[in-house]
DSSP file (Angstrom, degrees, kcal/mol; ACC not computed):
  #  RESIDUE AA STRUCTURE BP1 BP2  ACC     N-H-->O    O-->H-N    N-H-->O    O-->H-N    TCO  KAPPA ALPHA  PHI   PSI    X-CA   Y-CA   Z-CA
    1    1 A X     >        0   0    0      0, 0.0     4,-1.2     0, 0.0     5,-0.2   0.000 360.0 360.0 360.0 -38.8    5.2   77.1  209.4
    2    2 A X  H  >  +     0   0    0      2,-0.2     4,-0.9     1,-0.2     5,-0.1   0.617 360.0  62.9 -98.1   5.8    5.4   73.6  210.0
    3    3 A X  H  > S+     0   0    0    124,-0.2     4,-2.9     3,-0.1     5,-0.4   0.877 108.5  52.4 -53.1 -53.4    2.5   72.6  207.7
    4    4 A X  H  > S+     0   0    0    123,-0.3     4,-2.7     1,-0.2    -2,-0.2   0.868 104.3  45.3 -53.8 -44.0    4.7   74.0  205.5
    5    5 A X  H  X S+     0   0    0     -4,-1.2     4,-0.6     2,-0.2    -1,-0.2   0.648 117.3  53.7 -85.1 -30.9    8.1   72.0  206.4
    6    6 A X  H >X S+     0   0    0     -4,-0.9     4,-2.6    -5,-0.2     3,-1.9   0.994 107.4  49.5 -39.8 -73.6    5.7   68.8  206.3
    7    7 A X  H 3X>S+     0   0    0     -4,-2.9     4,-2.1     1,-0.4     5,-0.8   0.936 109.3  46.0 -57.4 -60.0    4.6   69.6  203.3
    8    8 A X  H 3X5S+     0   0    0     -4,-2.7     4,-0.8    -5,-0.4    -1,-0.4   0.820 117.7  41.4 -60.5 -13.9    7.7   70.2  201.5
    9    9 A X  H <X5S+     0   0    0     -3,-1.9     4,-1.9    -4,-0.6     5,-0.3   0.915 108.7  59.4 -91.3 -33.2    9.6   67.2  202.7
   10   10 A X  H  X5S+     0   0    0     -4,-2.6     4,-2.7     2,-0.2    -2,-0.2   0.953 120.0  31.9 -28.5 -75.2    6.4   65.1  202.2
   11   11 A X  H  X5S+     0   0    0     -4,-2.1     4,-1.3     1,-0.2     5,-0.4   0.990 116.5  54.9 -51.6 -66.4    6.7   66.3  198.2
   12   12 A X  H  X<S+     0   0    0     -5,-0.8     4,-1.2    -4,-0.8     5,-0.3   0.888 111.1  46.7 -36.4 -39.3   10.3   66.5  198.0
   13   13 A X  H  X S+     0   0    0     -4,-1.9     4,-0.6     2,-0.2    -1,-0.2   0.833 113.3  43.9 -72.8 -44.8   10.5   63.1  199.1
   14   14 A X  H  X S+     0   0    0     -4,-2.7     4,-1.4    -5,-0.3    -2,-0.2   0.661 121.5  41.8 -74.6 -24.2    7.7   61.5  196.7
   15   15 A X  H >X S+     0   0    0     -4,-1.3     3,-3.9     2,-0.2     4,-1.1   0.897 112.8  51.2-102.2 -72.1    9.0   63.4  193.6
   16   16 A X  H 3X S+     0   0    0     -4,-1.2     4,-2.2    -5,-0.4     3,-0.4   0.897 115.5  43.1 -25.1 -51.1   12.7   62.9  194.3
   17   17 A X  H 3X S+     0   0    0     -4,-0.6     4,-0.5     1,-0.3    -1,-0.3   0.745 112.9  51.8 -88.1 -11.9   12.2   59.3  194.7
   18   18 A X  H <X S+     0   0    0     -3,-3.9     4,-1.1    -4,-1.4    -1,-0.3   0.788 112.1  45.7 -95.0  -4.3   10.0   59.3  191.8
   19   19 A X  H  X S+     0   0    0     -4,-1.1     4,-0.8    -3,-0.4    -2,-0.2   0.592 112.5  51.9 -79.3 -23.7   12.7   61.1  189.6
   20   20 A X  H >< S+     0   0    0     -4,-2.2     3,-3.6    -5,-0.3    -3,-0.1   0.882 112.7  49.5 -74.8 -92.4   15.5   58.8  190.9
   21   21 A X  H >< S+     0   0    0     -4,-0.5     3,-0.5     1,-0.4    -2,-0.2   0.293 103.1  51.9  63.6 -80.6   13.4   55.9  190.0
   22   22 A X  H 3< S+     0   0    0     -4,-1.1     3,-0.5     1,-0.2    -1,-0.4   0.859 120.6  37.3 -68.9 -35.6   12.5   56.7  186.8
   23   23 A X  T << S+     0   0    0     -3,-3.6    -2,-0.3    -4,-0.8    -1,-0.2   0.431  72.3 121.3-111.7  25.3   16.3   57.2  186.0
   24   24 A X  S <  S-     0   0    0     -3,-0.5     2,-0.4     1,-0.2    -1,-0.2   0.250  91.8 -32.7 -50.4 -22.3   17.8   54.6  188.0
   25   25 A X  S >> S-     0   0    0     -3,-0.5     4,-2.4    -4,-0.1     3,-1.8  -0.750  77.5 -80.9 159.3 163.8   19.4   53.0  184.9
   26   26 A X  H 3> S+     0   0    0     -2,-0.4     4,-1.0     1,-0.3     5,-0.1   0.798 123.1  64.2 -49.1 -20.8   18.3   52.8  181.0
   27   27 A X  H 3> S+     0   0    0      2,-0.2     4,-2.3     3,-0.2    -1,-0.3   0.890 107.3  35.6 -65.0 -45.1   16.1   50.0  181.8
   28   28 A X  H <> S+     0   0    0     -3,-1.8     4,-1.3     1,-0.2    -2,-0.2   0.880 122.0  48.2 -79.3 -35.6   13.6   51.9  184.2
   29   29 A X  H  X S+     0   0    0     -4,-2.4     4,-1.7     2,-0.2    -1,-0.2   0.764 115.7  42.2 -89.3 -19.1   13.9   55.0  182.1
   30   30 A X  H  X S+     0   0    0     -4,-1.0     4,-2.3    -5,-0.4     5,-0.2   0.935 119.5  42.7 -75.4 -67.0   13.3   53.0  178.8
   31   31 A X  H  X S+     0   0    0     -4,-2.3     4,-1.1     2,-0.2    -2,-0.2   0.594 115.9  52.2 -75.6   5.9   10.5   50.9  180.4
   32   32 A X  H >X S+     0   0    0     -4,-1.3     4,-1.6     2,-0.2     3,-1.1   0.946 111.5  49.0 -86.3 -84.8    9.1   54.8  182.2
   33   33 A X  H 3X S+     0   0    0     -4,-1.7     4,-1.0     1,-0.2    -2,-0.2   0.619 109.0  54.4 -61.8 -16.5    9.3   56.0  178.5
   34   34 A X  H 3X S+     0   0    0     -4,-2.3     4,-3.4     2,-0.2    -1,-0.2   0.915 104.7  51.5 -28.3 -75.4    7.2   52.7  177.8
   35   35 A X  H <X S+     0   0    0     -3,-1.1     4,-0.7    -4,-1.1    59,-0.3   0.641 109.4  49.8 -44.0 -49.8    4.8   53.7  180.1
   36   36 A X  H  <>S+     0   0    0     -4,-1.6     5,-1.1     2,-0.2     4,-0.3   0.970 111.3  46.7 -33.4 -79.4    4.4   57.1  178.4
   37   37 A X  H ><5S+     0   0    0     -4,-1.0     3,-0.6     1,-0.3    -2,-0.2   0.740 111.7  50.2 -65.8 -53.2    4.1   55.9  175.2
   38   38 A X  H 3<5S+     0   0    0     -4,-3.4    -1,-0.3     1,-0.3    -2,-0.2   0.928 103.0  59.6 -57.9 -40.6    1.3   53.0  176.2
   39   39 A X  T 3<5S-     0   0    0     -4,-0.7    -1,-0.3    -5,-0.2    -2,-0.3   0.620 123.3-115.4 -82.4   8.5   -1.0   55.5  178.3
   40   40 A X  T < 5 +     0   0    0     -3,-0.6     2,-0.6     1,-0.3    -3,-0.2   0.617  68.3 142.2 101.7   0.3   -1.0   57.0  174.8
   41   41 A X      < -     0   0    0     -5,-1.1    -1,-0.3     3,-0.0     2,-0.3  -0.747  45.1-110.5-108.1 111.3    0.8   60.4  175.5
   42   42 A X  S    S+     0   0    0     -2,-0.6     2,-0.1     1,-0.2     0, 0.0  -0.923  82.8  18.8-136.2 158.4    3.0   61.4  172.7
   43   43 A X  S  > S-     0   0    0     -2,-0.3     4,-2.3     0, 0.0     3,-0.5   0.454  72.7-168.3 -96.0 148.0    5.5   61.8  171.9
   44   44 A X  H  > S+     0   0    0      1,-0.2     4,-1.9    -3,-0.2     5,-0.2   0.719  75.2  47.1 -67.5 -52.5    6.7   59.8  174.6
   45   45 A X  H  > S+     0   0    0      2,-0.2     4,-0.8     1,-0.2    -1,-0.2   0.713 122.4  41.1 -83.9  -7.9   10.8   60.1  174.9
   46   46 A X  H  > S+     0   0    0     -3,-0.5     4,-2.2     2,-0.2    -2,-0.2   0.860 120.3  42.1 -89.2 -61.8   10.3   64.1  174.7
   47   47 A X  H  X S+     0   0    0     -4,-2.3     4,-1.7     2,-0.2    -2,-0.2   0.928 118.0  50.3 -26.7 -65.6    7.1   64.0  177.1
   48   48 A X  H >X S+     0   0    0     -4,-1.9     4,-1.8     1,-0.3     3,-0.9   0.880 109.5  46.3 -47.1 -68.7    9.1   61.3  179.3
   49   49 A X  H 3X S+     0   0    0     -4,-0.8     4,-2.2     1,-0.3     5,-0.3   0.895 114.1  55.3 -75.9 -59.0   12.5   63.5  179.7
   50   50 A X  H 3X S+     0   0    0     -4,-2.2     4,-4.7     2,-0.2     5,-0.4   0.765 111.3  39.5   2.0 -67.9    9.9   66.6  180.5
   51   51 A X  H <X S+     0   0    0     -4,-1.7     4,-1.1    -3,-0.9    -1,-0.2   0.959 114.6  53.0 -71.0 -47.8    8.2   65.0  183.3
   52   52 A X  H  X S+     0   0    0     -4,-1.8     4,-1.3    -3,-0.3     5,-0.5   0.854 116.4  42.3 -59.1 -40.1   11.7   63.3  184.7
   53   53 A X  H  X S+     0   0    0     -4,-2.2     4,-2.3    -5,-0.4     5,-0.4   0.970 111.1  58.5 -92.5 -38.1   13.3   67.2  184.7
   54   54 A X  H  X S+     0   0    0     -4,-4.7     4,-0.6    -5,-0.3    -1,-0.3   0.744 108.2  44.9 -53.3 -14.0   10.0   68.7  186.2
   55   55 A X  H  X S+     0   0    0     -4,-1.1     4,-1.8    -5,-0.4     3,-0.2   0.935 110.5  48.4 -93.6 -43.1   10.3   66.6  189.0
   56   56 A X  H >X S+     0   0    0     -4,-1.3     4,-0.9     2,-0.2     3,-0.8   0.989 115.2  49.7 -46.1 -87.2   13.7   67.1  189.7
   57   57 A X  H 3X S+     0   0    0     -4,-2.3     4,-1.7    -5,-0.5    -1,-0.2   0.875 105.2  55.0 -34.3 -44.9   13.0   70.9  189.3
   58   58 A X  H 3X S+     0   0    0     -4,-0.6     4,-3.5    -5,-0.4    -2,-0.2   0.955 107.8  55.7 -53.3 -51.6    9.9   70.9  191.8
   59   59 A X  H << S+     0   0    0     -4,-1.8    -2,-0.2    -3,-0.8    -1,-0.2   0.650 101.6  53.7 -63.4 -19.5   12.4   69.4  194.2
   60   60 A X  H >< S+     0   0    0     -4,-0.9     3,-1.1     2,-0.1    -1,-0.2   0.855 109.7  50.5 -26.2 -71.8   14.8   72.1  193.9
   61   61 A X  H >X S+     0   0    0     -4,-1.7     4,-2.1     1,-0.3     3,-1.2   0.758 101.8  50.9 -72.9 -32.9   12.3   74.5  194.7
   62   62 A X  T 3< S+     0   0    0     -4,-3.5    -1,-0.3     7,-0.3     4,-0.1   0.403 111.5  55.3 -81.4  12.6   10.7   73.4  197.7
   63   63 A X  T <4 S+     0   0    0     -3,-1.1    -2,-0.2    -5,-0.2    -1,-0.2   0.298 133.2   3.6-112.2  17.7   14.0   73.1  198.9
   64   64 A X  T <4 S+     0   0    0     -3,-1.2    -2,-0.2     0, 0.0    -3,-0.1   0.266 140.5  33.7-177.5  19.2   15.2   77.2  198.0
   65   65 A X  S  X S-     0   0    0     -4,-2.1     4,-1.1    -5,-0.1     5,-0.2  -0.351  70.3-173.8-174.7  67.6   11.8   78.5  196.7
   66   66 A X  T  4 S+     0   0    0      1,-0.2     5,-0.3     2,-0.2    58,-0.1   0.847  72.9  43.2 -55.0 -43.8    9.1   77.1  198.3
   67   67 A X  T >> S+     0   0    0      2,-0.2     4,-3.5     3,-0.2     3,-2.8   0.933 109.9  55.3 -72.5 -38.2    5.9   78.3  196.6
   68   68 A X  H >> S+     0   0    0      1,-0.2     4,-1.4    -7,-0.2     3,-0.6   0.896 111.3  51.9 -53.7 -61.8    7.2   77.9  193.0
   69   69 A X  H 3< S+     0   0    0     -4,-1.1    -7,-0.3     1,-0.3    -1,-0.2   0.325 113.9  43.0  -5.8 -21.9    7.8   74.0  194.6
   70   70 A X  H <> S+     0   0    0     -3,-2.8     4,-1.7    -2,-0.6    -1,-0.3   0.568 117.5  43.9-119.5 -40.6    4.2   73.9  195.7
   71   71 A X  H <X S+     0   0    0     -4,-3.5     4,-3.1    -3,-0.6     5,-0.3   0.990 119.3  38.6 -77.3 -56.3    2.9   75.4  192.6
   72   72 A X  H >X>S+     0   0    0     -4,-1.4     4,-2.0    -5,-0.3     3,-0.9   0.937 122.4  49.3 -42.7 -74.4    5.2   73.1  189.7
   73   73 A X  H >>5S+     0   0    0      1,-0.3     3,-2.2     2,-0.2     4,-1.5   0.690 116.1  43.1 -26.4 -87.0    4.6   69.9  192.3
   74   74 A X  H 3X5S+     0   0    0     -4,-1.7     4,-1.4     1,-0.3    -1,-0.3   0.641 112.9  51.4 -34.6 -36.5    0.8   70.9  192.3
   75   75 A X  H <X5S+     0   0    0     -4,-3.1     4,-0.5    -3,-0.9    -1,-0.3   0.717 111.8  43.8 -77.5 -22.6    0.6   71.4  188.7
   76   76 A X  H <X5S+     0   0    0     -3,-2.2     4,-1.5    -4,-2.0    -2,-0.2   0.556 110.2  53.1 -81.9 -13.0    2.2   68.0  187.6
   77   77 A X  H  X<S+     0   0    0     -4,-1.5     4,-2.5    -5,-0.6    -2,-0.2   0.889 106.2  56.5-101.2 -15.7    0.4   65.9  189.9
   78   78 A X  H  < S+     0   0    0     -4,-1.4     4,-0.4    -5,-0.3    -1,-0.2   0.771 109.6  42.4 -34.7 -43.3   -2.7   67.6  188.5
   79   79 A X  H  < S+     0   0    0     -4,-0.5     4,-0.3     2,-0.2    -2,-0.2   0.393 119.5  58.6-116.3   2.2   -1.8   66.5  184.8
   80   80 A X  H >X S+     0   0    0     -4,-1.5     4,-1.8    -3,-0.1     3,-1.4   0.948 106.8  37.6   7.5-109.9   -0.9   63.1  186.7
   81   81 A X  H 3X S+     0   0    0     -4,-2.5     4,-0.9     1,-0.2    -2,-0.2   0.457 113.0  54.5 -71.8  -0.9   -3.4   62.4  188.0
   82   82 A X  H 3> S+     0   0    0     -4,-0.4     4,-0.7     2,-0.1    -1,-0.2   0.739 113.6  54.2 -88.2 -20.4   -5.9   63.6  184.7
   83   83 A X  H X> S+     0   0    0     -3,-1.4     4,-2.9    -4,-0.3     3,-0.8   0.911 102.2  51.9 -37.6 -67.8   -3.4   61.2  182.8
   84   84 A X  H 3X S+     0   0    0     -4,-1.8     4,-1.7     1,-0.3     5,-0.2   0.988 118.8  39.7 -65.5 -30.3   -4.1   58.2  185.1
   85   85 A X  H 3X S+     0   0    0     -4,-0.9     4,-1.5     1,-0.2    -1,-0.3   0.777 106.7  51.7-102.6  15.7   -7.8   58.7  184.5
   86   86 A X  H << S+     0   0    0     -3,-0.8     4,-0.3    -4,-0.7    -1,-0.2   0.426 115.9  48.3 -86.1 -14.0   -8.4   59.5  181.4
   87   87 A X  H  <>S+     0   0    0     -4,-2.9     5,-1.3     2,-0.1     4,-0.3   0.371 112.9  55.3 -97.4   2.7   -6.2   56.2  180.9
   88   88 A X  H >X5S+     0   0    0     -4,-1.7     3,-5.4    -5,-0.2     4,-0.8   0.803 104.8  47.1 -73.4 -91.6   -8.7   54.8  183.6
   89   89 A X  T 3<5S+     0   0    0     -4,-1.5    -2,-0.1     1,-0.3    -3,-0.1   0.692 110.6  54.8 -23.5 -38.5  -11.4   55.5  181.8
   90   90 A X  T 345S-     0   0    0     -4,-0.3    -1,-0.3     2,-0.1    -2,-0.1   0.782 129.7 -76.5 -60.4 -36.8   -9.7   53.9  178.7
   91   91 A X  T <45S-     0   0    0     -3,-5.4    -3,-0.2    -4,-0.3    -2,-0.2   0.584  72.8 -99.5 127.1   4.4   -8.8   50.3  180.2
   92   92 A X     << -     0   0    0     -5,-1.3     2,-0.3    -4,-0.8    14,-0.1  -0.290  37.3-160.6  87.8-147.1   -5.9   51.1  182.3
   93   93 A X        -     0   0    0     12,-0.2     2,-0.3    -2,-0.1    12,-0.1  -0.885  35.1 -55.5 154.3-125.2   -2.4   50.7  181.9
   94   94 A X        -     0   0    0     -2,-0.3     2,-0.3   -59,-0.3    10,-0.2  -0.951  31.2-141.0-139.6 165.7    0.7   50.5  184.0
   95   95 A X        +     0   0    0      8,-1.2     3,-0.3    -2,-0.3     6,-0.2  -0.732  19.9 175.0-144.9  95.3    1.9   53.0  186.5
   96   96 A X        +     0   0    0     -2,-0.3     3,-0.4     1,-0.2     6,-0.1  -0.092  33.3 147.0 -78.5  34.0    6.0   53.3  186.2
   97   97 A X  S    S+     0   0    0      1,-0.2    -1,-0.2     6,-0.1   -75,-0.1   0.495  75.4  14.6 -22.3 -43.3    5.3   56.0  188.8
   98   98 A X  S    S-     0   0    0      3,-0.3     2,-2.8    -3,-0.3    -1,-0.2  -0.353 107.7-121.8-139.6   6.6    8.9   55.5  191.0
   99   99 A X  S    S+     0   0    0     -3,-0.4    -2,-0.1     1,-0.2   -77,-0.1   0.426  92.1  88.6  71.0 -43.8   10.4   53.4  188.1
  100  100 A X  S    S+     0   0    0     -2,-2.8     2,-0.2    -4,-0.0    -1,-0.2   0.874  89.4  27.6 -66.2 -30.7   11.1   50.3  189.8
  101  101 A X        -     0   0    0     -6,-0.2     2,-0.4   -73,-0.0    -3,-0.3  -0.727  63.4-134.0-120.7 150.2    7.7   48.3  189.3
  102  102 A X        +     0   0    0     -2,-0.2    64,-0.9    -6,-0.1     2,-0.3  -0.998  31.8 176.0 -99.1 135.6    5.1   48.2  186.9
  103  103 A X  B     -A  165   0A   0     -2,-0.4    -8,-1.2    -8,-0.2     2,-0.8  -0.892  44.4 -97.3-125.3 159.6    1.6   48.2  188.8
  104  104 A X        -     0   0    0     60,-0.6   -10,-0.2    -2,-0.3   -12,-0.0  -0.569  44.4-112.9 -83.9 121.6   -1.7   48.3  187.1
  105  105 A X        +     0   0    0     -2,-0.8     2,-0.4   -12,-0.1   -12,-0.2   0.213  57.4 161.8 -51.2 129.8   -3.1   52.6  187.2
  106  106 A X    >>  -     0   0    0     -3,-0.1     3,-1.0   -14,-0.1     4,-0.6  -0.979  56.2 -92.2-148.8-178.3   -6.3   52.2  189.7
  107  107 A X  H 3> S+     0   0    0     -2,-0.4     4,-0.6     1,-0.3     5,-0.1   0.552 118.6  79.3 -85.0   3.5   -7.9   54.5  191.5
  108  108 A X  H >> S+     0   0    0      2,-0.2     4,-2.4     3,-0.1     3,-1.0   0.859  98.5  64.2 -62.9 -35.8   -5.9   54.3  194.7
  109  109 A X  H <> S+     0   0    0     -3,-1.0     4,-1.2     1,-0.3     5,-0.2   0.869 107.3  37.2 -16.8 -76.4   -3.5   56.8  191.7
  110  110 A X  H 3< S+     0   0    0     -4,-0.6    -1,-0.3     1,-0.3    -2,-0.2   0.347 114.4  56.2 -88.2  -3.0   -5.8   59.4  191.5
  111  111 A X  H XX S+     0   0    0     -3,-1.0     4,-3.2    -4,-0.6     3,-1.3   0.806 113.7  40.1 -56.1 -81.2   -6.6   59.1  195.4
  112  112 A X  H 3X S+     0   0    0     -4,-2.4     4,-1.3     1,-0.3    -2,-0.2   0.811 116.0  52.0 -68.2 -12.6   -2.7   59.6  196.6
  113  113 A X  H 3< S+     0   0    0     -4,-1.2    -1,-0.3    -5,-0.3    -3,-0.1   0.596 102.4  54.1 -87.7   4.6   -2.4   62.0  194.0
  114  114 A X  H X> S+     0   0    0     -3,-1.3     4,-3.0    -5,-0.2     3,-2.1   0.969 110.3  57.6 -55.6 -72.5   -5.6   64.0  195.4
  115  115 A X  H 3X S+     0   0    0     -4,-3.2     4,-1.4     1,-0.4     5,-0.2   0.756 110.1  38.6 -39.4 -61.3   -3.5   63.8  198.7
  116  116 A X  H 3< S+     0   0    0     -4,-1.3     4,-0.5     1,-0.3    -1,-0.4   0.511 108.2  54.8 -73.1  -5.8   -0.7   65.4  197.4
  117  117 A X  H X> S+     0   0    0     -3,-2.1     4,-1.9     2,-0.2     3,-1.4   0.886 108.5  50.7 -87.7 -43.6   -1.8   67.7  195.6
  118  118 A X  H >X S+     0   0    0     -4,-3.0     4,-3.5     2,-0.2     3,-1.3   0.979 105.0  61.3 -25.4 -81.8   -3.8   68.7  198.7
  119  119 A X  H 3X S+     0   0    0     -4,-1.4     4,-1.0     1,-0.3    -1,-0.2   0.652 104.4  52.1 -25.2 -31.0   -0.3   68.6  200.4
  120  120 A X  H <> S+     0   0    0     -3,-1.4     4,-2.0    -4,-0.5    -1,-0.3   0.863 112.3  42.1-101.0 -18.0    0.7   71.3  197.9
  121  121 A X  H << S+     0   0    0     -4,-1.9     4,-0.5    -3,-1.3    -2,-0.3   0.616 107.5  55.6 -50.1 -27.6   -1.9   73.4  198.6
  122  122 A X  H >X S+     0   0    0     -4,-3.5     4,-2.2    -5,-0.3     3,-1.1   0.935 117.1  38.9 -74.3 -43.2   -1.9   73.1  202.0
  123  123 A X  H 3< S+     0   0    0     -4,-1.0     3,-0.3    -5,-0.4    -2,-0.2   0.963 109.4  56.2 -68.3 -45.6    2.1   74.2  202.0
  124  124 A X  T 3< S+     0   0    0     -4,-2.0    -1,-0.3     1,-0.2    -2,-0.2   0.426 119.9  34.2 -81.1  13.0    1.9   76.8  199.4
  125  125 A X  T <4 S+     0   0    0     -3,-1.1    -1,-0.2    -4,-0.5    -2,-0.2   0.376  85.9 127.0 -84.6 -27.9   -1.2   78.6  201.9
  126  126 A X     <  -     0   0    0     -4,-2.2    -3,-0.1    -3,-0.3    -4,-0.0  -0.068  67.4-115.8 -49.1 124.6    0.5   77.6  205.1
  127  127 A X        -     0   0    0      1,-0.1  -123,-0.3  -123,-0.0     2,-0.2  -0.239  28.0-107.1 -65.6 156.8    0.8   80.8  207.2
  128  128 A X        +     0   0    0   -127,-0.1     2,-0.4  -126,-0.1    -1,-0.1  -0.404  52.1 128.3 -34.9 115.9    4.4   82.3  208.2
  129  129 A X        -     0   0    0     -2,-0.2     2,-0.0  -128,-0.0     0, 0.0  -0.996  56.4 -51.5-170.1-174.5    5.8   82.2  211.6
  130  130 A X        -     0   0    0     -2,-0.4     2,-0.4     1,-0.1     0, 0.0  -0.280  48.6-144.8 -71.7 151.9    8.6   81.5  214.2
  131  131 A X        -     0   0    0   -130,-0.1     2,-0.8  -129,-0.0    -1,-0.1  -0.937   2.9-152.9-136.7 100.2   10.0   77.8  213.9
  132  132 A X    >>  -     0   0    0     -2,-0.4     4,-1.1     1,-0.1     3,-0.8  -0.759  22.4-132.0 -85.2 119.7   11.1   76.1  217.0
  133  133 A X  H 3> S+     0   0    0     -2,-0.8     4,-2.8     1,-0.3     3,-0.4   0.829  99.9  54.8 -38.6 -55.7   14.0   73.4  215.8
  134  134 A X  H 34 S+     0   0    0      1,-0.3     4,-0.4     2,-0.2    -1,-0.3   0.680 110.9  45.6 -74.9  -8.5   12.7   70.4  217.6
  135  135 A X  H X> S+     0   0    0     -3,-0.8     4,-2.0     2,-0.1     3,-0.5   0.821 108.4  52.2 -92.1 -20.7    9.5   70.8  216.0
  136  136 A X  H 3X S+     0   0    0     -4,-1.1     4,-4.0    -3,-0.4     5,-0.3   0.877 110.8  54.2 -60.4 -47.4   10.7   71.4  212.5
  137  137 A X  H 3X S+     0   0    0     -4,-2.8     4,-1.1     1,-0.2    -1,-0.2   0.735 112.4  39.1 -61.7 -28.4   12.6   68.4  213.1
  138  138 A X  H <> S+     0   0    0     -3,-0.5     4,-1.6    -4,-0.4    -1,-0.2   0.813 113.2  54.4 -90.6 -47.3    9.5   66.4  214.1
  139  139 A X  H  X S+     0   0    0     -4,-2.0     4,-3.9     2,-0.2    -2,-0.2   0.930 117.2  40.8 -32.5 -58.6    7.3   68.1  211.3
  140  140 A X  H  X S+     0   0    0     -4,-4.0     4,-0.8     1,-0.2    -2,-0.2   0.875 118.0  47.0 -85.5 -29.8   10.2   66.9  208.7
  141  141 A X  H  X S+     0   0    0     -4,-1.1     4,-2.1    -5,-0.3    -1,-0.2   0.834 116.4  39.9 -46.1 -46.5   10.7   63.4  210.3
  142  142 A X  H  X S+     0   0    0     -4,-1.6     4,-1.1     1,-0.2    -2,-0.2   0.993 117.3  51.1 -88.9 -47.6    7.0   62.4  210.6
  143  143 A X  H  X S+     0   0    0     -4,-3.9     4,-2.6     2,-0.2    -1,-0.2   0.796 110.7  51.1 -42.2 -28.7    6.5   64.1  207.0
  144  144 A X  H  X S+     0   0    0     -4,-0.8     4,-3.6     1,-0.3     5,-0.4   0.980 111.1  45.9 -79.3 -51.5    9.8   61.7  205.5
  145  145 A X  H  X S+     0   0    0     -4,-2.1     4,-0.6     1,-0.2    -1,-0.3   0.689 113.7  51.5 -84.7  -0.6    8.3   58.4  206.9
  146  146 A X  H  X S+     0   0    0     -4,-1.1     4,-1.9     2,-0.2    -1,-0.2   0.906 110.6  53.7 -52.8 -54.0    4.7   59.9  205.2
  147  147 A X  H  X S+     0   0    0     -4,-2.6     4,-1.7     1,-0.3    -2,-0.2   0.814 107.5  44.3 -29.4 -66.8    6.8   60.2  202.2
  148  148 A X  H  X S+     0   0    0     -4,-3.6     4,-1.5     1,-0.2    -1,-0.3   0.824 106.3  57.5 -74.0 -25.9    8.0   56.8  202.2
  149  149 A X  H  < S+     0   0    0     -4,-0.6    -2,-0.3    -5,-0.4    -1,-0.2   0.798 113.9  42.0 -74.2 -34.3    4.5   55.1  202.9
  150  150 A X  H >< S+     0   0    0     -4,-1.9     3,-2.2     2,-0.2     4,-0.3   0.972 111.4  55.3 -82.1 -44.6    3.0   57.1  199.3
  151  151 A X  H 3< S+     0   0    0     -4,-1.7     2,-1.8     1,-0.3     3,-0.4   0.932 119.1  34.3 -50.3 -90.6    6.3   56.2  197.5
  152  152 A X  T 3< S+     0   0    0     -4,-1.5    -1,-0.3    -5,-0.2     5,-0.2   0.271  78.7 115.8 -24.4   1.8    5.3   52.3  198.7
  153  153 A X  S X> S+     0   0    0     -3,-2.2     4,-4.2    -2,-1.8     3,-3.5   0.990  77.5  50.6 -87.6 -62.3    1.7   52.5  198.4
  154  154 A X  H 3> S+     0   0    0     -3,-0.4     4,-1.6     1,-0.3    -1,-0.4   0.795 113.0  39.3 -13.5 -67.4    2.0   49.9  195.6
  155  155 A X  H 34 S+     0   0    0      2,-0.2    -1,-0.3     1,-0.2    -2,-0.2  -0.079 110.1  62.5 -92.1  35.0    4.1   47.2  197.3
  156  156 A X  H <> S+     0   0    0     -3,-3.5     4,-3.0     3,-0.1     6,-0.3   0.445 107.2  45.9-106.4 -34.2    2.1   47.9  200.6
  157  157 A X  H  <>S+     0   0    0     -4,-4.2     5,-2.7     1,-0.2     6,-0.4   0.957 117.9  43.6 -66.2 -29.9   -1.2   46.7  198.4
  158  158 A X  T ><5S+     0   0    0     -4,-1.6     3,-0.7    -5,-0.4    -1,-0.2   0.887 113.4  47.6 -83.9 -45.1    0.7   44.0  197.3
  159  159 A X  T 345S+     0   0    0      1,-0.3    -1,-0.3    -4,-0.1    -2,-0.2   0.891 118.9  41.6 -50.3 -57.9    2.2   43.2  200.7
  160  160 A X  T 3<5S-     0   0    0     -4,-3.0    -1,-0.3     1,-0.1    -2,-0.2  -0.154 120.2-110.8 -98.8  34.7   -1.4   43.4  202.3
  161  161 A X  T < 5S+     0   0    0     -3,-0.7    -3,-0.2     1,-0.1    -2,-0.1   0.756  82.8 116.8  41.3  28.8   -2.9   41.4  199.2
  162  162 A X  S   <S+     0   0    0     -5,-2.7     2,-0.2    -6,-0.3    -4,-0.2   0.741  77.0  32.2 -96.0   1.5   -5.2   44.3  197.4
  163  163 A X  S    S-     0   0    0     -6,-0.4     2,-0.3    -9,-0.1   -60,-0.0  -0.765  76.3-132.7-150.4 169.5   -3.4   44.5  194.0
  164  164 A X        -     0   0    0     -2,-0.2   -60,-0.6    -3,-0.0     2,-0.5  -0.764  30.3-124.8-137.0 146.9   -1.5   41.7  192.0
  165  165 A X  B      A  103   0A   0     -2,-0.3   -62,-0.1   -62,-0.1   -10,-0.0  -0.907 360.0 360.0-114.1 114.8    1.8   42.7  190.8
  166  166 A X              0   0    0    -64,-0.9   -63,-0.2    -2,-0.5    -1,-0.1   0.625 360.0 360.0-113.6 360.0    2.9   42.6  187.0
């Protein structure tokens, strides 16, 4: 059970923050429909407003339906991550991911979306059982500061000098 309550705040937290992000004001959501548009995926402002209400909807659901939550979550970060590398494979691109930054798609992407997608498998299989509070609480604590470290992963290379920032 608390694999489970990891996992959903782990996702909820990366997907919320990449849905805020992205619609944080007309600028991120213009240069996010950019972003689209460059990795070649059309058409782009329809695509764009899709992905933005599928995350938003994934979060929902791991918060009052937890396996649809694990399965939409799992299924977007699948066509995610088959995006960033078939745009790998291409010659790269940017990765408006959380909206705020553009950083250049590598394969740390398709690595932290491995994890999570893992992470939704792992939740949507996690068995049932009794849920002692101060461990839920520790499960959903240690999962939020996971949460924020993938959300960052970008400005942590930057921080720690493995990526150049454009």
């Amino acid at each position: 059970m608390y694999v489970e309550i990891g996992c959903r705040v782990l996702l909820g937290t990366v997907l919320l923050a990449a849905a805020v992000g992205k619609v944080s004001g007309r600028d991120a959501y213009r240069e996010f429909t950019r972003s689209v548009r460059d990795m070649g995926l059309r058409p782009a402002g329809p695509l764009a407003a899709a992905v933005v209400a599928a995350e938003f909807a994934a979060v929902a659901l791991l918060a009052v339906f937890p396996l649809g939550g694990f399965l939409v979550s799992g299924a977007l970060l699948v066509a995610f991550t088959t995006a960033i590398v078939v745009n790998l494979r291409r010659g790269g691109g940017t990765c408006r991911c959380f909206g705020r930054t553009a950083a250049p798609l590598g394969w740390h992407h398709v690595w932290r979306n491995a994890f999570l997608v893992g992470c939704a498998v792992a939740g949507a299989l996690a068995p049932a059982g009794p849920v002692r509070p101060g461990e839920a609480v520790l499960a959903g604590v240690a999962a939020l500061a996971v949460g924020v470290l993938v959300v960052m992963l970008d400005e942590l290379r930057y921080l720690f000098g493995a990526a150049s920032r454009t």
